[in-house]
C-alpha atoms as a printed R data frame, in Angstrom:
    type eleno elety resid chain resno       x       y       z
1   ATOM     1    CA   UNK     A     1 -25.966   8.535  38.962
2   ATOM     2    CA   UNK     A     2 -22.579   7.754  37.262
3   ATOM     3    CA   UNK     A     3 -21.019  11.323  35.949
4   ATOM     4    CA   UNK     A     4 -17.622   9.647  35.089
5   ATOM     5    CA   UNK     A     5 -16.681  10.192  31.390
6   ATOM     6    CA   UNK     A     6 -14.884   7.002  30.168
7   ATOM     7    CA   UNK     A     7 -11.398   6.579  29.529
8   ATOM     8    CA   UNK     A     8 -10.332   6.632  26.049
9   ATOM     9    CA   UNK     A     9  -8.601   3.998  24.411
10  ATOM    10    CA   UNK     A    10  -5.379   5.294  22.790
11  ATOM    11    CA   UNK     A    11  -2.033   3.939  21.769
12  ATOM    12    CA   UNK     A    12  -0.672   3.550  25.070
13  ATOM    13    CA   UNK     A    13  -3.523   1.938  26.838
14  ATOM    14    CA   UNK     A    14  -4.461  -1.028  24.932
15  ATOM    15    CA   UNK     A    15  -2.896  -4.110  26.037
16  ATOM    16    CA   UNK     A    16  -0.747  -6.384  24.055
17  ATOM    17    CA   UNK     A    17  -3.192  -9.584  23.762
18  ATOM    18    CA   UNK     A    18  -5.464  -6.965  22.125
19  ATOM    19    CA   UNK     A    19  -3.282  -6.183  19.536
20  ATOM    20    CA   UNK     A    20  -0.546  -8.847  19.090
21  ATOM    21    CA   UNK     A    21  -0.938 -12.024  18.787
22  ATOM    22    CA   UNK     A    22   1.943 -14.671  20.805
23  ATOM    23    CA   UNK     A    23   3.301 -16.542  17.456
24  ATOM    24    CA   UNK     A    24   4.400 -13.203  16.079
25  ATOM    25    CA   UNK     A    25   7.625 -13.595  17.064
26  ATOM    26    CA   UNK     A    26   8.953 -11.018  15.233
27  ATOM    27    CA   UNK     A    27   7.170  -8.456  16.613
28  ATOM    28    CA   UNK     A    28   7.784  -6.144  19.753
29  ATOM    29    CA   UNK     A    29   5.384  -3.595  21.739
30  ATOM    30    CA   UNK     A    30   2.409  -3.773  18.988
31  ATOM    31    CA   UNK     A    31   0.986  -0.254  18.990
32  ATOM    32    CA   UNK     A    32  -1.992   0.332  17.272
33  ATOM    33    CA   UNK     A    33  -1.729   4.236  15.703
34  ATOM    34    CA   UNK     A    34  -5.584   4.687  14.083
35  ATOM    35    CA   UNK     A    35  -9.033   3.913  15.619
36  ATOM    36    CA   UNK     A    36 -11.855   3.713  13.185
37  ATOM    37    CA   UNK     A    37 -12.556   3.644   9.455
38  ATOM    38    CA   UNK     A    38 -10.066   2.280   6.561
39  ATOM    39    CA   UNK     A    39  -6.463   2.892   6.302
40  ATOM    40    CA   UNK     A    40  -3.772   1.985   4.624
41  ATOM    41    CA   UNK     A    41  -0.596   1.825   2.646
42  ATOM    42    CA   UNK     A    42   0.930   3.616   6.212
43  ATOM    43    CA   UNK     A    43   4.495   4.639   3.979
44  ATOM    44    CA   UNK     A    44   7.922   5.821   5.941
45  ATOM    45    CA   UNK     A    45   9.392   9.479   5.751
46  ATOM    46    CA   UNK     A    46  13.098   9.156   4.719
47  ATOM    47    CA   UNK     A    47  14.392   9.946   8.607
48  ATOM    48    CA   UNK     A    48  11.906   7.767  10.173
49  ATOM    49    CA   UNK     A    49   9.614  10.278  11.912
50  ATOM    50    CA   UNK     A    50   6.701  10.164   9.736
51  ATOM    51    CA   UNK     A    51   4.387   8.171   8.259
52  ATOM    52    CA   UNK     A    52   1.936   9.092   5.203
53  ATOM    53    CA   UNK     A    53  -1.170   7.325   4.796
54  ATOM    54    CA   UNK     A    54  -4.487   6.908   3.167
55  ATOM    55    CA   UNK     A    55  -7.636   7.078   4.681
56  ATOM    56    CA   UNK     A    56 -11.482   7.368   4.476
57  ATOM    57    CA   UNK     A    57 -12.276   7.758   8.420
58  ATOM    58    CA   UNK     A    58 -15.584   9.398   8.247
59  ATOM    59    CA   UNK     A    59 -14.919  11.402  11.835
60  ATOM    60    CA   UNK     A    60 -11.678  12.939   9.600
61  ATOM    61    CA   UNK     A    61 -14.132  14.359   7.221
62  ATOM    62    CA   UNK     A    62 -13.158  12.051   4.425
63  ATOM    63    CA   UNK     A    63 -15.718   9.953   2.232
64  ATOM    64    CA   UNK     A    64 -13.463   8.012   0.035
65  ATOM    65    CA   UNK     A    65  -9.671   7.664   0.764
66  ATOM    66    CA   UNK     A    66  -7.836  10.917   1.539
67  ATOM    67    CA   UNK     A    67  -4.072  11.417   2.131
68  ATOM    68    CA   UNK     A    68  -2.764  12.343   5.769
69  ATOM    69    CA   UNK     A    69   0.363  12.624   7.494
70  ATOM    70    CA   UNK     A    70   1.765  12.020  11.274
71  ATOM    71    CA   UNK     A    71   4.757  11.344  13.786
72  ATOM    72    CA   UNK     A    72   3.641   8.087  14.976
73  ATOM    73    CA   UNK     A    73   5.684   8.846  18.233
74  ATOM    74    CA   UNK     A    74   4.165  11.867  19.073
75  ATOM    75    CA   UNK     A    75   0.785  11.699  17.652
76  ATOM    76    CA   UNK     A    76  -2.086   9.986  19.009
77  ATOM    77    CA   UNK     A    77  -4.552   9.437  16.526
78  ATOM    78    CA   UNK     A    78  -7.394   8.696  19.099
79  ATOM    79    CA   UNK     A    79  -7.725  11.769  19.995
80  ATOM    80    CA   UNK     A    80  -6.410  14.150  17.394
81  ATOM    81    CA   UNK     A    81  -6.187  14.454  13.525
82  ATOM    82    CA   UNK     A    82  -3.574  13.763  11.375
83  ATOM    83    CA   UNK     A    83  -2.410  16.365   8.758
84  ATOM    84    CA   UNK     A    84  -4.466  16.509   5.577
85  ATOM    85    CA   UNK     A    85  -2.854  16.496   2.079
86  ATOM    86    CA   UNK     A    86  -5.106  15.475  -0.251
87  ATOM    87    CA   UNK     A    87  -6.976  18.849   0.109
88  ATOM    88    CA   UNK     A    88  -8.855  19.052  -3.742
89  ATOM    89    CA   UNK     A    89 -10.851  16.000  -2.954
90  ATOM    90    CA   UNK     A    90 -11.145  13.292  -5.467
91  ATOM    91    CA   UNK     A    91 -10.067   9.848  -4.441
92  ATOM    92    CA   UNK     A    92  -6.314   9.548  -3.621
93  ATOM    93    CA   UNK     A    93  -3.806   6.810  -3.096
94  ATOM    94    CA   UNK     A    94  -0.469   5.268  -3.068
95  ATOM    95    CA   UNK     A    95   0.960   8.300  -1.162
96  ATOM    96    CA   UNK     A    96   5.249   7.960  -0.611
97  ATOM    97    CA   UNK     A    97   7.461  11.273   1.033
98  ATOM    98    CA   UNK     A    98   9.901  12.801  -1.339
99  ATOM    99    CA   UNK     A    99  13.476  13.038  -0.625
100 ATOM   100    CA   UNK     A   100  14.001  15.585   2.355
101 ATOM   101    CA   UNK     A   101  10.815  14.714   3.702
102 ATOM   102    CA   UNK     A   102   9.231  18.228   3.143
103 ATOM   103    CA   UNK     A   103   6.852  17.043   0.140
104 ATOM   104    CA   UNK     A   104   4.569  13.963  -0.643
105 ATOM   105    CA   UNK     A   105   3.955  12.225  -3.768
106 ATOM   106    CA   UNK     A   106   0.386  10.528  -4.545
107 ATOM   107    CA   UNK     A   107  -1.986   9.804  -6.931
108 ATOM   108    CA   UNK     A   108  -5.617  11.395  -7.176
109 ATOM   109    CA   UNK     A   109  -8.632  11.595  -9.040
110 ATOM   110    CA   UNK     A   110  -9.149  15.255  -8.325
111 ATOM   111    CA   UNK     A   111  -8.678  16.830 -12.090
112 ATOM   112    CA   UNK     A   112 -11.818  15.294 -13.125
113 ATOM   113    CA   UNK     A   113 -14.130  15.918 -10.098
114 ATOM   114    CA   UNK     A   114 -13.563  17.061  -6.189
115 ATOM   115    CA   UNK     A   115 -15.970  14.491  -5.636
116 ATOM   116    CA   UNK     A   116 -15.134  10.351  -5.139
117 ATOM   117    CA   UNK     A   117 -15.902   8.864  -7.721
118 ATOM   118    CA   UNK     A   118 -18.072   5.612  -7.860
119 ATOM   119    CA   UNK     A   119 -17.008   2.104  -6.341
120 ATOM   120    CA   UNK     A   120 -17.740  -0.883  -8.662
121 ATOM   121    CA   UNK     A   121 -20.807  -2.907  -7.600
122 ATOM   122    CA   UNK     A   122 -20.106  -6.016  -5.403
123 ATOM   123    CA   UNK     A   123 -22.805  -7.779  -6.593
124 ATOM   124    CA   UNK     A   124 -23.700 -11.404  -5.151
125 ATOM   125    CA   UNK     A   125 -21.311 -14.006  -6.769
126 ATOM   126    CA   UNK     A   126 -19.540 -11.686  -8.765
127 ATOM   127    CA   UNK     A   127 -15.822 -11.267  -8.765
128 ATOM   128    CA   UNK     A   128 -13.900  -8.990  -6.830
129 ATOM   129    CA   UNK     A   129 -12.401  -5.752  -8.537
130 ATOM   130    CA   UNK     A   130 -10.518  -2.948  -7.805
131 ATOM   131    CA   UNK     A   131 -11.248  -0.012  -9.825
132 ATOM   132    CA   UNK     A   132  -8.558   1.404 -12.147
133 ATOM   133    CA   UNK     A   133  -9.642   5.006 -12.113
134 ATOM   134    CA   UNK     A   134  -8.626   7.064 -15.958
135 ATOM   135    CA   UNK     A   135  -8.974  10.199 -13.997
136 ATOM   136    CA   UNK     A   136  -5.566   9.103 -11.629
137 ATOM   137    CA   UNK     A   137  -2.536  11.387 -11.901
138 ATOM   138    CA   UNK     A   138   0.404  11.547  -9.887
139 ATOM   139    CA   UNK     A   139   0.948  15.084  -7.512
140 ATOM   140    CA   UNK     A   140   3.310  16.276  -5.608
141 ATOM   141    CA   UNK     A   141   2.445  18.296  -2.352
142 ATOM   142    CA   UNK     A   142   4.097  20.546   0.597
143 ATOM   143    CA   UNK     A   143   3.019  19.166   3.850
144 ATOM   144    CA   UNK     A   144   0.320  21.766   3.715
145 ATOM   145    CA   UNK     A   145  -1.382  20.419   0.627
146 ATOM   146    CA   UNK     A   146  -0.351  22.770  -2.144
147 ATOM   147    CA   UNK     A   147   0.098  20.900  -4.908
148 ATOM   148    CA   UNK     A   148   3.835  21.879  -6.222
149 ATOM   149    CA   UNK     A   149   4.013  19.080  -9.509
150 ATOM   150    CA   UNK     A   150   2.010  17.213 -11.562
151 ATOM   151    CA   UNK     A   151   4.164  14.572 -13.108
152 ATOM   152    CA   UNK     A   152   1.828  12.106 -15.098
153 ATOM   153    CA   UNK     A   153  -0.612  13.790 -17.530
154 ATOM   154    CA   UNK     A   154  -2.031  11.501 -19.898
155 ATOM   155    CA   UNK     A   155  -5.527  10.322 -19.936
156 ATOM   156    CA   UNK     A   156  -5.410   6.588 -18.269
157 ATOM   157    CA   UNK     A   157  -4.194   5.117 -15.012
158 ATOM   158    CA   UNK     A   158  -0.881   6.566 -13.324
159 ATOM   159    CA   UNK     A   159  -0.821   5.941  -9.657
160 ATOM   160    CA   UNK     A   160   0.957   3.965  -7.142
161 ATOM   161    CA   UNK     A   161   4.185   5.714  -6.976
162 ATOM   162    CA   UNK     A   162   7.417   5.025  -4.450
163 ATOM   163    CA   UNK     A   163  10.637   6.631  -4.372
164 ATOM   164    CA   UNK     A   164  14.190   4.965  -4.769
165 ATOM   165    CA   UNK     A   165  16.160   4.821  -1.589
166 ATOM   166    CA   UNK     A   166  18.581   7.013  -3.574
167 ATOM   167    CA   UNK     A   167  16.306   9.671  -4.196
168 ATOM   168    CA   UNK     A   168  16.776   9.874  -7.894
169 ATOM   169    CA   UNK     A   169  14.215   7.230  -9.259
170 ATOM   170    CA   UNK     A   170  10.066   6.944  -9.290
171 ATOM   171    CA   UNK     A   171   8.295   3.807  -9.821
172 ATOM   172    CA   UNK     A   172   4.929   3.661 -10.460
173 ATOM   173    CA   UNK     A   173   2.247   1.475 -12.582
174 ATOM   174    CA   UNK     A   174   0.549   3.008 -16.038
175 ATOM   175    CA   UNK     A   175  -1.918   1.720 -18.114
176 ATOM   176    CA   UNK     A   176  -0.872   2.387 -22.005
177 ATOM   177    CA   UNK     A   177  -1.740   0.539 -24.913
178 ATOM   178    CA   UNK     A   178  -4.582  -1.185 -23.234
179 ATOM   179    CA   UNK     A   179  -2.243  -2.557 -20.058
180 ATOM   180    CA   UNK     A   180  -1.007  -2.326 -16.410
181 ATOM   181    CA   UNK     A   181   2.973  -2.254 -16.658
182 ATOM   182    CA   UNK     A   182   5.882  -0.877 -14.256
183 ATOM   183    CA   UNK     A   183   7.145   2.902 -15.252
184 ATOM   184    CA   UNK     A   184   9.808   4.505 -13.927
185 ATOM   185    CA   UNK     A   185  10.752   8.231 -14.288
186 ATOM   186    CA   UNK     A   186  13.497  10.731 -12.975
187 ATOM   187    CA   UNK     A   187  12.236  12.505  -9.662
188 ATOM   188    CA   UNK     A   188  11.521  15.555 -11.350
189 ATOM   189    CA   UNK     A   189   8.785  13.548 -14.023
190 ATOM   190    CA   UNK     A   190  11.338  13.637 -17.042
191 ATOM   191    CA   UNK     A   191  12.441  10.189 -18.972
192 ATOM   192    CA   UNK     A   192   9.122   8.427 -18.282
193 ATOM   193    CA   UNK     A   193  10.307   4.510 -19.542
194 ATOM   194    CA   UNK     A   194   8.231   1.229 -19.494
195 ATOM   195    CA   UNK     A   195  10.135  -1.265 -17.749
196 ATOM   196    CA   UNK     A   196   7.420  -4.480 -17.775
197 ATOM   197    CA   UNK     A   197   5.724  -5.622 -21.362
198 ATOM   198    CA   UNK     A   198   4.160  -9.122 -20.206
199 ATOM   199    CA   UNK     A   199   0.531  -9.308 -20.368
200 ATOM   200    CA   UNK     A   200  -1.376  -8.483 -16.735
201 ATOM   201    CA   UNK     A   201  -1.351  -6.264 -13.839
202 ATOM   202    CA   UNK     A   202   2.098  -5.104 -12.727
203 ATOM   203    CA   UNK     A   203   1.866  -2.651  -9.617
204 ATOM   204    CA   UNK     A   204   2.373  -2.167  -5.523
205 ATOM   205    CA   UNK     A   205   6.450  -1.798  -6.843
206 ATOM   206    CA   UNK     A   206   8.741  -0.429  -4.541
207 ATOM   207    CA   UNK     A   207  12.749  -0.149  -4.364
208 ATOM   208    CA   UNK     A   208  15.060  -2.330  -2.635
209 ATOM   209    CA   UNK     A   209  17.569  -0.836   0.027
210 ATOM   210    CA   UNK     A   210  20.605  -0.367  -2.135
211 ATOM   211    CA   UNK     A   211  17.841   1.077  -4.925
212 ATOM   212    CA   UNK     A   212  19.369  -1.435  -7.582
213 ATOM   213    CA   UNK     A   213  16.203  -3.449  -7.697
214 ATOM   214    CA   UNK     A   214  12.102  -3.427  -7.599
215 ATOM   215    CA   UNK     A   215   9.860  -5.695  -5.680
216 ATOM   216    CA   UNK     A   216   6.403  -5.789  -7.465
217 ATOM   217    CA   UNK     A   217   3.155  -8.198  -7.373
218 ATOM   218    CA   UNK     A   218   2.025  -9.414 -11.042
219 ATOM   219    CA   UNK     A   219  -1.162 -11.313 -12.347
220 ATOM   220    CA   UNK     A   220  -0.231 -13.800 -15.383
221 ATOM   221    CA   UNK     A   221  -3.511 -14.734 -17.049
222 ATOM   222    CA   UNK     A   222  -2.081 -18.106 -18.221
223 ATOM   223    CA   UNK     A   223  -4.686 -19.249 -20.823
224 ATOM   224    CA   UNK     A   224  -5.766 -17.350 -24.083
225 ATOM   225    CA   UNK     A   225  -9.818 -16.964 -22.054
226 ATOM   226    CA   UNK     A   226  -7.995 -15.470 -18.907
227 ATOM   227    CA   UNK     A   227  -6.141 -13.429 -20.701
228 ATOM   228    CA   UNK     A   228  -9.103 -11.828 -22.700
229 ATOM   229    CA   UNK     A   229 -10.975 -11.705 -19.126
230 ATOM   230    CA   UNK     A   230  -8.215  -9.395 -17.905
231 ATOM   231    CA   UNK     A   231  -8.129  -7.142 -21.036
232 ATOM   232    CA   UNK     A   232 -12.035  -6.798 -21.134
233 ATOM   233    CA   UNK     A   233 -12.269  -5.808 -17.361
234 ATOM   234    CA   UNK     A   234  -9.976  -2.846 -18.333
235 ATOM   235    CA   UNK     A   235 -11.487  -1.582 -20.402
236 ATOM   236    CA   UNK     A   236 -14.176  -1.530 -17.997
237 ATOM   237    CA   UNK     A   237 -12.036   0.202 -15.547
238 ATOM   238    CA   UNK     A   238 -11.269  -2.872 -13.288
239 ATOM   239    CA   UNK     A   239  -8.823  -5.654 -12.337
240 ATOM   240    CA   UNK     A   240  -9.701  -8.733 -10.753
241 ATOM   241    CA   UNK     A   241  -6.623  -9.055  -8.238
242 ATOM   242    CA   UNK     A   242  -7.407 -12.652  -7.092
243 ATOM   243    CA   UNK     A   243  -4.229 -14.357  -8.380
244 ATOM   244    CA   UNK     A   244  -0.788 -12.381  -7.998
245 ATOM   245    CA   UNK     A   245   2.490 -13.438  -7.278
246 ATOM   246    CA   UNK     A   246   5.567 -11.542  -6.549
247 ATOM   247    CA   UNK     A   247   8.596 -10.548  -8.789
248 ATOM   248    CA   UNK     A   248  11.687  -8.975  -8.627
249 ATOM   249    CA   UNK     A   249  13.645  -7.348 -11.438
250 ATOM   250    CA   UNK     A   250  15.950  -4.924 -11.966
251 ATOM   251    CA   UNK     A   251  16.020  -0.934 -12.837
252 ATOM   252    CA   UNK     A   252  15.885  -1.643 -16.290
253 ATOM   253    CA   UNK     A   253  13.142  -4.072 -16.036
254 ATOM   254    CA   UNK     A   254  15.946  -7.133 -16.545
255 ATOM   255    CA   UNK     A   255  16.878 -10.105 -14.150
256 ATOM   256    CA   UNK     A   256  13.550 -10.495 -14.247
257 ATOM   257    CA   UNK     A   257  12.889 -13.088 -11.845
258 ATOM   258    CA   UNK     A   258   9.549 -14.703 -10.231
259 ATOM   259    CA   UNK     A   259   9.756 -15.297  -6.093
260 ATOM   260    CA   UNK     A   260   6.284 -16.566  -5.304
261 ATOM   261    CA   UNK     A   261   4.547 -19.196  -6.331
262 ATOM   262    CA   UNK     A   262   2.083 -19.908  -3.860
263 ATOM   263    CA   UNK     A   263  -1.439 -19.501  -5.836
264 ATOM   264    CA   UNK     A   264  -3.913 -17.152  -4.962
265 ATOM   265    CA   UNK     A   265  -2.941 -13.131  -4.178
266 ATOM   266    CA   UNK     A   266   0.212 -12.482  -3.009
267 ATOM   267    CA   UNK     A   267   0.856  -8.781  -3.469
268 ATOM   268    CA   UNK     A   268   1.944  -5.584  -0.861
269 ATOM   269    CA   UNK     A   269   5.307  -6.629  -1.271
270 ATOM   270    CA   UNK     A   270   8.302  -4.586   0.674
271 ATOM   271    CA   UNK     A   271  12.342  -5.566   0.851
272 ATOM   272    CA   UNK     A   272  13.645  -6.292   4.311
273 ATOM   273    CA   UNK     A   273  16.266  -4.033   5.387
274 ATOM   274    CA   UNK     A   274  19.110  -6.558   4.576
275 ATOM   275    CA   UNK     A   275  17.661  -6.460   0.854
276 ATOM   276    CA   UNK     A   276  17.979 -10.304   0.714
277 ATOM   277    CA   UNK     A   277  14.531 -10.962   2.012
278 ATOM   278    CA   UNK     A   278  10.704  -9.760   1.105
279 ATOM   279    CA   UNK     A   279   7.816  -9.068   3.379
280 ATOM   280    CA   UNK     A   280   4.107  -9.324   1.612
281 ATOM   281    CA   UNK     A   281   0.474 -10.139   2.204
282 ATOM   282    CA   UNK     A   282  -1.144 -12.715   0.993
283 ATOM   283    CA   UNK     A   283  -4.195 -15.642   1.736
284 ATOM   284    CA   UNK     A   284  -3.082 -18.631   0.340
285 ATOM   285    CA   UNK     A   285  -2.361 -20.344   3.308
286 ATOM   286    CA   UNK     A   286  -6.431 -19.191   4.538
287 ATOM   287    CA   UNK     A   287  -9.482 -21.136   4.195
288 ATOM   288    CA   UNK     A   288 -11.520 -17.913   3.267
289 ATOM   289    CA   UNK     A   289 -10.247 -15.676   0.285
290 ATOM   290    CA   UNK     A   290 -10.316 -12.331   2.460
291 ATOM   291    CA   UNK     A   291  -7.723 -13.724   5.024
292 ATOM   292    CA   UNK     A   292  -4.467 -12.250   4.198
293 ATOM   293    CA   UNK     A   293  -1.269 -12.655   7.130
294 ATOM   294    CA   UNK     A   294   1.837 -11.133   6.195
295 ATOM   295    CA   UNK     A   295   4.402 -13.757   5.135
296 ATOM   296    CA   UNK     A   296   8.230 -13.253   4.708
297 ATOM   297    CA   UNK     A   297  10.667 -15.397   1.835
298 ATOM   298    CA   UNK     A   298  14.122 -15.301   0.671
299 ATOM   299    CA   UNK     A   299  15.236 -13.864  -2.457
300 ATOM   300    CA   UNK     A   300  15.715 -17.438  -4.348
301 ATOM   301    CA   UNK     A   301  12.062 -18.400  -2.601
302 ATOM   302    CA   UNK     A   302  13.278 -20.649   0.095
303 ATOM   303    CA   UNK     A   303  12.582 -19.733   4.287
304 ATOM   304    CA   UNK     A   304   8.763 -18.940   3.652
305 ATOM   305    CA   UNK     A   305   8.107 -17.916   6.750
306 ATOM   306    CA   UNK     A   306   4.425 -16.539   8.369
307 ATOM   307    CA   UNK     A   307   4.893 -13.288  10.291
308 ATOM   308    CA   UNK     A   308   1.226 -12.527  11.383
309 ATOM   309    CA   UNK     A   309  -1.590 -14.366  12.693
310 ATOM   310    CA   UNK     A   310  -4.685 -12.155  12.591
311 ATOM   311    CA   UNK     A   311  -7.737 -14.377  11.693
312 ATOM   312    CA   UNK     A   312  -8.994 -11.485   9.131
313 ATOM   313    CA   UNK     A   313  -6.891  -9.175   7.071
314 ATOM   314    CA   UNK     A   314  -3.007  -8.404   7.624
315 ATOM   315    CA   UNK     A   315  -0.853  -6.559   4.638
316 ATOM   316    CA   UNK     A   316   0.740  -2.827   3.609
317 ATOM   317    CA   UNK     A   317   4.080  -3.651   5.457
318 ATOM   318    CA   UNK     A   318   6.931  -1.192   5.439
319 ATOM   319    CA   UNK     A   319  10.077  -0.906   7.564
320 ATOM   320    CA   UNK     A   320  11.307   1.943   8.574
321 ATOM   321    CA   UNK     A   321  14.744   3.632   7.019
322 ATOM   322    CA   UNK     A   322  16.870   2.059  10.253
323 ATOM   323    CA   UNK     A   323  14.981  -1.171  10.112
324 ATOM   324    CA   UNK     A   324  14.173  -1.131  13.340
325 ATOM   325    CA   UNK     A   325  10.014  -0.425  13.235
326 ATOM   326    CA   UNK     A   326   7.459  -2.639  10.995
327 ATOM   327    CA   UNK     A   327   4.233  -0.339  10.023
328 ATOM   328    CA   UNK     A   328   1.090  -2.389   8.453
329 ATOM   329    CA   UNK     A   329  -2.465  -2.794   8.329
330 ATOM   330    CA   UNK     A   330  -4.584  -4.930  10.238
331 ATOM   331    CA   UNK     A   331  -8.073  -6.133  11.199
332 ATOM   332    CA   UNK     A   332  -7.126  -7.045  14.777
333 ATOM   333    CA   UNK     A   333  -8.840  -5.294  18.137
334 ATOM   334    CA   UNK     A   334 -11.423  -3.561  15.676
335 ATOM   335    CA   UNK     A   335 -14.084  -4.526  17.681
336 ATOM   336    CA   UNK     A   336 -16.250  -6.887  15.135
337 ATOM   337    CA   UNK     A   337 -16.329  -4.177  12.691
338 ATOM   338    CA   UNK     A   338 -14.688  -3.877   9.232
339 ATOM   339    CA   UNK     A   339 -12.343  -1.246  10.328
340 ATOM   340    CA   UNK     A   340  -9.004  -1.389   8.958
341 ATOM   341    CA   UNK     A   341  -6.233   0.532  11.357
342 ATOM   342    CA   UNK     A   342  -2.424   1.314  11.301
343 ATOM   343    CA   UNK     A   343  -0.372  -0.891  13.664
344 ATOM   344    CA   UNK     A   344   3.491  -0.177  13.925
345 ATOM   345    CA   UNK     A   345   5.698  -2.453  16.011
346 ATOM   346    CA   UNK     A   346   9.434  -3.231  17.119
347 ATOM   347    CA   UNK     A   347  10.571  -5.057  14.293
348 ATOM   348    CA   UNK     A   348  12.768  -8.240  15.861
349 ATOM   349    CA   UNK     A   349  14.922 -10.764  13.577
């Protein structure tokens, strides 16, 4: 009888053709840093040692999305747990490190109920929605969990925060007045200001290198009926994000200026490191609406350019501070499941 006790399959065992496929050319030593379950929106510590992330792996003991934190070059995720911040429960998101690294900022349900609350039915032929949760705030936490700030506090949508480069500025996406637009407010929550007034879903913003400008996906209902489709699904609680594009504009919510135009969604958008280019996810170039590849395009929308080739779901990129590591989310080597992982790679121009 065979005793042995298999190997385990971590980070530094899994071969490349697993996990990278040979037209990325701009990527280097793919590792893959999670192993099961859904994760996402894998987000940078300012020195480059860290990532924060979001994540309902049921082996974690989460069962909706919960925030964690790890050294991706030290940690291996196959065999141990990452840190756990979200520790009131709720449904969190949209988690970013504060400047000095010793805090995180995210969003969470938790002030109405420990418990998640519900998903929207998928029902058959019906649209895809995302919920827009009421009961999301935005937190600040030590890396133990404590919750030191609570910087939104109005009944309605405030999540999806990221932090200027500079360290000064927040970002984040509110819904007021009966719509999703870009906020921004001062690190410490004071001088909250509305910086996008067009009608649609503004969100997924984040800053560009020198901090002077913000990279955000936007839905445009361009027709009088889409327009009232949008408004009545939230006040449902939902948003159908099927048709995005990305924008850029700056601080002030000026130079507002439109970079995609490609159809379909186009969203997860993140500046390269030179601050002239933008990385993002999107599926109009697939046959099936859930296949998203990460695609990179100039500032003035010239040099589209496809960085990833998985056949399912690629998005969530994010270099890190030096530029030299790409972080996403991916489908790939998940073993015909609908797992979602972390993959981080050498980052090559």
């Amino acid at each position: 009888m065979n005793t042995s006790i298999p190997k385990i399959m971590t980070y530094d065992t899994i071969p490349q053709e697993k996990v990278h496929f040979p037209q990325e050319k701009h990527l280097k030593n793919v590792r893959q840093l999670t192993f099961g379950g859904n994760n996402a929106e894998a987000y940078w510590s300012f020195d480059g040692t860290m990532l924060t992330f979001q994540s309902d792996y049921a082996k974690w003991g989460a069962t909706c999305d919960q925030i964690f934190y790890f050294n991706p070059f030290k940690d291996d995720l196959a065999i141990e747990k990452p840190h756990l911040i979200s520790r009131r429960g709720g449904r969190n998101t949209c988690s970013y490190f504060m400047p000095g690294d010793s805090m995180i900022i995210y969003a969470s349900t938790h002030r109405d109920s420990a418990e998640c609350p519900p998903v929207p039915e998928r029902k058959v032929g019906g649209k895809y929605v995302w919920p827009i949760y009421s009961s999301y705030d935005i937190y600040v936490a030590d890396l133990r969990g404590n919750i030191r700030m609570q910087l939104t506090n109005i009944d309605g949508y405030d999540a999806e925060p990221t932090i200027s480069p500079k360290g000064n500025k927040i970002v984040y996406t509110a819904l007021r007045q009966g719509d999703l637009n870009l906020w921004t407010m001062d690190i410490n929550g004071q001088n909250k200001k509305q910086i996008t007034f067009l009608p649609g879903y503004d969100g997924g913003a984040f800053f560009s290198p020198d901090g002077n400008k913000i990279v955000f996906r936007a839905s445009r209902p361009p027709t009088s009926e889409l327009r009232a489709e949008y408004y009545g699904l939230l006040q449902q609680g939902l948003v159908q994000p099927t048709e995005m594009e990305i924008f850029v504009c700056d601080l002030e919510g000026g130079h507002y200026q439109q970079v995609t135009n490609l159809g379909k969604a186009n969203w997860a958008p993140y500046f390269h490191p030179s601050g002239k280019k933008i990385i993002f996810s999107s599926n109009h170039a697939g046959t099936k609406g859930y296949q998203f590849n990460l695609f990179m395009i100039n500032l003035d929308s010239s040099g589209l350019e496809q960085i990833t080739f998985d056949p399912v779901f690629d998005s969530f990129p994010m270099f890190s501070p030096n530029g030299k590591y790409l972080v996403w989310s991916s489908n790939r080597n998940n073993g015909g499941t609908h797992d979602t992982n972390l993959f981080m790679a050498e980052w090559v121009d």
